[in-house]
N, C-alpha and C positions, 0 to 999 in steps of 0.2 A: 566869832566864826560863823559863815553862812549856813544857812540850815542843811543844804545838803551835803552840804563837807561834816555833818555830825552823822554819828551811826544811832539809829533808831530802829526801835523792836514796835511793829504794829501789833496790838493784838484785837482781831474780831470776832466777837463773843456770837457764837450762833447756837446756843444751848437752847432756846425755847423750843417748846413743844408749837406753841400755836393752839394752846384748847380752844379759844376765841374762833378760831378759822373755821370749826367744827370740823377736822379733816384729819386723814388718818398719817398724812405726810407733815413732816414736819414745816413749821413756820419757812425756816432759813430756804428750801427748796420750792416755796413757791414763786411760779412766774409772772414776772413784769416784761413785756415786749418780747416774748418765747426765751427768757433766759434767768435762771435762778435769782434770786435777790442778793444770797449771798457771791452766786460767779458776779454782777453789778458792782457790789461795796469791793471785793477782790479788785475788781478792775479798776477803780476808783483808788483803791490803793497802792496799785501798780502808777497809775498816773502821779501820783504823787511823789513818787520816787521816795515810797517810804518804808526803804530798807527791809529787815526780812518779817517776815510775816506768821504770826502763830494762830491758829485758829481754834477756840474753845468748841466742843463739841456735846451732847450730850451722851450718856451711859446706853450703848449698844445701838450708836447712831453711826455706824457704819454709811450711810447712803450720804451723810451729811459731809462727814469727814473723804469720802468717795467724790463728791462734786466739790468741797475744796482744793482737792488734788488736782483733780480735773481745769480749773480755774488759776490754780496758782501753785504747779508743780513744788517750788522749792518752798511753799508753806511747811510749818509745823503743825500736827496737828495734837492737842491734849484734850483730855476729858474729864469732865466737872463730873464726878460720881456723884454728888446731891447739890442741890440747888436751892443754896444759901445765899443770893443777893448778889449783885452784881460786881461787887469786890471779891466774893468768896470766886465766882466764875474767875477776873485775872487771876489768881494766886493759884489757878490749876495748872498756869503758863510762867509757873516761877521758877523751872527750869531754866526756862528760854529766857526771863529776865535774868537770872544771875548770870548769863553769858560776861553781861557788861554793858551797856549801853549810854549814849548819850542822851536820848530820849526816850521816852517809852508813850505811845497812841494809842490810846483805846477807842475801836468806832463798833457797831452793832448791824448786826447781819440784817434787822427788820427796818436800817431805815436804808433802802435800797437808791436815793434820788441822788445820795451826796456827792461832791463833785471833787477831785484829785486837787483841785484848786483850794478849796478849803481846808483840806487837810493838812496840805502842803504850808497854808496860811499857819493852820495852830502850830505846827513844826516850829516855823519860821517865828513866832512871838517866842518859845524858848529859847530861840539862838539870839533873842535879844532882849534876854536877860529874865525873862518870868519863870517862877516856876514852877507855874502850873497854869493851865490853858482850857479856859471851859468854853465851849460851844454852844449857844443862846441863840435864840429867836423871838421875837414881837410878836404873837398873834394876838389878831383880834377879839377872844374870847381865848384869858386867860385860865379859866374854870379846870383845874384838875392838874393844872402843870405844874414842876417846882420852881420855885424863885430860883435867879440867881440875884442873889445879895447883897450890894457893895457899900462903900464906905470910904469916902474922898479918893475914890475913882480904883481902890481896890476893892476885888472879890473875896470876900469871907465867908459865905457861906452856899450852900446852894440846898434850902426848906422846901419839902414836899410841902402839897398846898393843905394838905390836913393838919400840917404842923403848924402854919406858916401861924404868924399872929395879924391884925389886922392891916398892921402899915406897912409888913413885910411883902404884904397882897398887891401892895401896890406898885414893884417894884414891874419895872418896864420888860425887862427881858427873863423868858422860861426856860429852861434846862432842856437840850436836843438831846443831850448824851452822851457826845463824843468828848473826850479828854484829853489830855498829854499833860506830865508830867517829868522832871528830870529822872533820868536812869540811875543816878548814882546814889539818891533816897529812897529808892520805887520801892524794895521790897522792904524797908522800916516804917515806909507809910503805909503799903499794905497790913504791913502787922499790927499797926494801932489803930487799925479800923477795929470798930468792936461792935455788938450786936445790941444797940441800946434803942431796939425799936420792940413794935407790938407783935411783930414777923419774926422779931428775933436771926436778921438778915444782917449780912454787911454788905453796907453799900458804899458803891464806890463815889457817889458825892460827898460822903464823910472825908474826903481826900482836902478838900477847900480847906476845912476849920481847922485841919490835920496841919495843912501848908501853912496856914496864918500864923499860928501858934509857933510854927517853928522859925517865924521869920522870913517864908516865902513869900516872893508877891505871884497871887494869884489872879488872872486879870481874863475878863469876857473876850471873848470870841464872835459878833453878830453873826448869822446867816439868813437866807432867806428862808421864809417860814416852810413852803412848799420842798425845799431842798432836801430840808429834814423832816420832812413827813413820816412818821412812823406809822409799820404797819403791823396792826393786831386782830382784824377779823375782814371780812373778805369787802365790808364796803368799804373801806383803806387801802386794798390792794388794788379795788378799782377805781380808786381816787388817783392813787400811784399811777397806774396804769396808763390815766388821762392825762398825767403832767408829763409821763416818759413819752406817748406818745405826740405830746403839742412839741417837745423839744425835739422829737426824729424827725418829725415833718418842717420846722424850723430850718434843719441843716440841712436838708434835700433842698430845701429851697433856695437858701443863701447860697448852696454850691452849684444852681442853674437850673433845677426842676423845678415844673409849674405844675403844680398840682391845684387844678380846678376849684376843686371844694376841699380841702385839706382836709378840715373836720372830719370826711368821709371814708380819707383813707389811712390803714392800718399798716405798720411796718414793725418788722423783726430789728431787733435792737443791730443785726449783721448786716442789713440791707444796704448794697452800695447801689445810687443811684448818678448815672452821669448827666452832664450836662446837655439840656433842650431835650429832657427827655419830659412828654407830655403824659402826666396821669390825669385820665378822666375821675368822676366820683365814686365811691361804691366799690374802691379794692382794696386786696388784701394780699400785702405783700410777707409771707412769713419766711422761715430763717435760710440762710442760706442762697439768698439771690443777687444775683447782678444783672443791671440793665445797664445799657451803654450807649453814648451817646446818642442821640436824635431819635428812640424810641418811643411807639407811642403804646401806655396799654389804656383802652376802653375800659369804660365802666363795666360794674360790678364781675370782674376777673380775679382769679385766686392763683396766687406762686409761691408756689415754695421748691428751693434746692434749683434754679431753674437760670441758666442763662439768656439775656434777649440781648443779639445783638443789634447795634447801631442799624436807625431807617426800619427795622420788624413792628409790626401794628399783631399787638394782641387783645380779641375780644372782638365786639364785648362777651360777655357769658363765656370765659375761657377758661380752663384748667389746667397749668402746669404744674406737674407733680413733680418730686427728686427726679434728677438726668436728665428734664428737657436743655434741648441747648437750640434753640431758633437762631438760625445765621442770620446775616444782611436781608435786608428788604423782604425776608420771610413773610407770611400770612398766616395765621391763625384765628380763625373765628369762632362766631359765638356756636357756643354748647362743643366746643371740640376740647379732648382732654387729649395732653401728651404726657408721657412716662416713660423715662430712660429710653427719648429717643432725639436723634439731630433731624432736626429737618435747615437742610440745606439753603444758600442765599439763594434770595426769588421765588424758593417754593408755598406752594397755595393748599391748606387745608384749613378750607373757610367755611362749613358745615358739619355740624351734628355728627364730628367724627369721634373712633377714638384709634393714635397710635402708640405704641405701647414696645419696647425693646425692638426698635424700628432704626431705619435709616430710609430719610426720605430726600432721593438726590435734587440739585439744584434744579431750579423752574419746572420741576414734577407739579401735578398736580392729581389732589384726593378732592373725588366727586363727595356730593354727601351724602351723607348716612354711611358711608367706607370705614371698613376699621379694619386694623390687622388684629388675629385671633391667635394672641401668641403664649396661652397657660391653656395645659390640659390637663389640670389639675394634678397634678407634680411636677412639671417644669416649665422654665419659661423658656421661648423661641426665640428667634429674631428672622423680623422680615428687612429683606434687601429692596429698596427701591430704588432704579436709579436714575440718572437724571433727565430729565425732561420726559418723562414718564408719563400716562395717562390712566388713572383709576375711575373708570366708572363710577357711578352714584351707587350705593348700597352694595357695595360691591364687599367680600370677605376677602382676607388672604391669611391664609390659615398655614401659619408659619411652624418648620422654616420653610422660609420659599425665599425667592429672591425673583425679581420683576427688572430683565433689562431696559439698558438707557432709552428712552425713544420707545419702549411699546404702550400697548395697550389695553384695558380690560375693559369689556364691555359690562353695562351698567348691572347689577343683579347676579353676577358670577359669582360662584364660592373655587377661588383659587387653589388648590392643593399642591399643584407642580411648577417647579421652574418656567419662567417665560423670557426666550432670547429676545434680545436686543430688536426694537421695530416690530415686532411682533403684534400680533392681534390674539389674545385670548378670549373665549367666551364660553360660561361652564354654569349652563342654565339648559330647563329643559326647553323642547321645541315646542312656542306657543303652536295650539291648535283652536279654529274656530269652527262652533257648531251653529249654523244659521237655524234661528227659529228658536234653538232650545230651549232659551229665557221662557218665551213666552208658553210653551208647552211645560216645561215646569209648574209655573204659577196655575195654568189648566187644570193641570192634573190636580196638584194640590188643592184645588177649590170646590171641585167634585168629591175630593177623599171624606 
């Protein structure tokens, strides 16, 4: 029977604290590419199309079990009250295994890299015929990892490397973590796990020797070492960090983005990026953004929550914050910040601005140093601008206000009222010049 014609219970153990991380939030909550490790392994196991999903948690870890829901609504969620070994963690989810199952998947909330394809793969070795399925990797400096064990090409055992003996050190592939085992043993093999270590733990590698013994074939699984990178204190997370991000810039690029210096720039794990669109060096794209076709953003520019459409040139030194939404051939330059505001196709704020709960209509343009003044310290405004508009340099509009289509504000105004359509606005005081005064100034002053 194909692997996904079998019914399978995942379970992901996200019970660590994380003391390693030195932080007061837990392990499974910290972020890789703006999105939890454990919403990543969730998603990874949605990809795998594997079946329903129970999630260990720990004792009054609400936030944890909160961002599992969040990730993977029709999850279970249980809770290991003490934290006896990583077998002792499944059997908190023994509920959800006695449903029934065909399979049963163990993967871990700390190794955030793994990929639905792999998973998919260990599945797939039970549907033909093993039964039991460990997940290994090659590194290069085996020092610390446990064996996986085998013996005319079955797996027997899987020895921590302080147990290991010396030829057992030799053995080519180290334990990543992740397991599957058949459903119809799962909770007899849990229960002869027993706690015959120095920790006084059960561990769920004790499941190999378990399977051997009973006449299971228990058979490796390879991955790539970096896939399963496990993460336990924060230079790991930004080890992680660097491999999630070489693979988002990877698939920006294969799907028709050129990004300049790739190394340089930064993406949210949600970042859709379209075709021929050009990133210069030195951004940073966080969550919640879309560019679209033939866009281009300058160097060292920051977005987040922020639409750019097709032909828009942002930067460089730009800032869109949540709700910008730049139309067609828009203009945004350097040092200008927008915030929950549309500015229209063709329009130009190309200096030292800032617009903020704004509408800036089509081929309008914002002189610089222009910003609309839209919080007075308890609420926010919005200014109307509309289209083919003219904002003076340095100029306020101190919303609400609204600026019709075709007018104008001369450079230095502080706006406060409505301005009809073609109009000329100017709300500045009357320069006055005094001939001489400079200099009689400085007179005076030199005698004083």
């Amino acid at each position: 029977m194909p692997s996904d014609a079998r019914s399978c219970l995942t379970i992901v153990l996200a019970a660590g604290e994380g003391t390693r991380m030195r932080s007061s939030r837990p392990k499974a909550l910290h972020e890789i590419a703006g999105r939890s490790m454990l919403a990543h392994v969730l998603t990874a196991v949605r990809e795998a199309g594997a079946g329903d999903v129970a999630v260990v948690v720990g004792p009054g870890r609400d936030d944890v079990a909160a961002e599992a829901m969040k990730a993977a609504p029709e999850a279970s969620v249980f809770v290991q009250s003490e934290r006896r070994g990583t077998a002792h963690a499944v059997v908190a989810a023994s509920d959800a295994i006695a449903r029934g199952y065909d399979a049963i998947l163990v993967t871990y909330a700390d190794i955030p890299l793994l990929r639905g394809s792999t998973l998919a793969a260990m599945r797939e070795g039970l549907a033909q015929g093993a039964g039991l399925v460990a997940l290994g990797f090659a590194p290069a400096d085996r020092t610390g990892y446990g064996r996986l064990i085998e013996c005319y090409g079955r797996l027997i055992a899987i020895r921590e490397d302080k147990d290991a003996t010396g030829e057992e050190k030799t053995a080519r592939l180290c334990n990543a973590g992740p397991i599957a085992f058949g459903g119809a043993e799962a909770l007899s093999m849990l229960e002869a796990v027993k706690p015959h270590n120095v920790q006084s733990e059960y561990y769920l590698t004790d499941l190999v020797e378990i399977a051997d013994v009973r006449g299971l074939v228990a058979c490796p699984l390879e991955a790539d070492e970096a896939e399963v990178m496990g993460v336990n204190d924060r230079v790991q997370l930004a080890a992680a960090e660097a491999t999630m991000q070489t693979r988002l810039r990877r698939r920006a690029m294969i799907e028709g983005a050129t990004l300049v210096a790739p190394e340089t720039v930064f993406l949210s794990w949600d970042a859709k990026i379209g075709r021929d669109v050009l990133i210069e060096p030195h951004v940073v794209i966080g969550p919640r953004v879309v560019i679209e076709d033939g866009a281009v953003i300058h160097s060292f520019s920051h977005l987040e929550g922020a639409r750019i459409a097709g032909g828009a040139e942002i930067g460089p030194f730009a800032r869109l914050r949540p709700g910008a939404d730049i139309a067609e051939k828009a203009k945004i330059g350097n040092f200008v910040e927008v915030k929950k505001a549309s500015i229209e196709a063709g329009a130009k704020v190309n200096h030292l601005s800032y617009i903020g709960d704004a509408r800036v209509g089509a081929n309008a343009n914002i002189g610089a140093g222009a910003i609309t003044c839209n919080y007075d310290g308890l609420g926010k405004y919005k200014t109307d601008i509309g289209a083919g508009a003219f904002i003076g340099s340095n100029s306020a509009l101190v919303a609400p206000v609204r600026i019709g289509a075709g007018a104008y504000v001369g450079s230095g105004s502080v706006i406060t009222k409505d301005v009809e359509a073609d109009a000329l606005a100017v709300a500045r005081g009357r320069q006055e010049t005094r001939a001489g005064w400079a200099k009689a100034f400085r007179s005076r002053h030199r005698k004083g």
